[in-house]
Residue, then its C-alpha position, 0 to 999 in steps of 0.5 A: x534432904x535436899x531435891x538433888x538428893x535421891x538417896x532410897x531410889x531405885x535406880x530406874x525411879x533415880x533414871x527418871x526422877x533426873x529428868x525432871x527440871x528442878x523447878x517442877x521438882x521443887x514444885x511436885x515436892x512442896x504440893x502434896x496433900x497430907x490426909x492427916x493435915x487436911x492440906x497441901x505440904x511438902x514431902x520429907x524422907x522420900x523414896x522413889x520407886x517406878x510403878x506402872x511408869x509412873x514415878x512414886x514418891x513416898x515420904x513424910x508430910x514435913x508439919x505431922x509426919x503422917x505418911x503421904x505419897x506423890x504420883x508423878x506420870x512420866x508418860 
């Protein structure tokens, strides 16, 4: 899956995830902390939905798999 790829967003999370520049997209998406890793990581097979305004990304940490999640405030 590639950033320019949003194939499991919702249409708003898809609205806000374009208004993000791809060089902070890029960054938001290789900086995410996996609780099985202890570590930063990237996110893999991430789908996005809009909470609280606030664009969710969750996925899997690309070295175990484990679950992680990324917030992004769009406010």
């Amino acid at each position: 899956m590639t950033v320019e790829s949003i194939p499991n967003f919702t249409a708003p999370a898809a609205k806000l995830w374009a208004t993000v520049p791809m060089a902070t997209k890029k960054l938001l998406l290789a900086n995410v902390y996996c609780g099985q890793c202890r570590g930063t990581t990237t996110i893999t097979n991430f789908s996005g939905v809009v909470k609280s305004g606030d664009l969710l990304l969750v996925g899997k940490c690309a070295e175990c798999h484990y679950d992680v999640a990324r917030v992004i405030e769009m406010g």
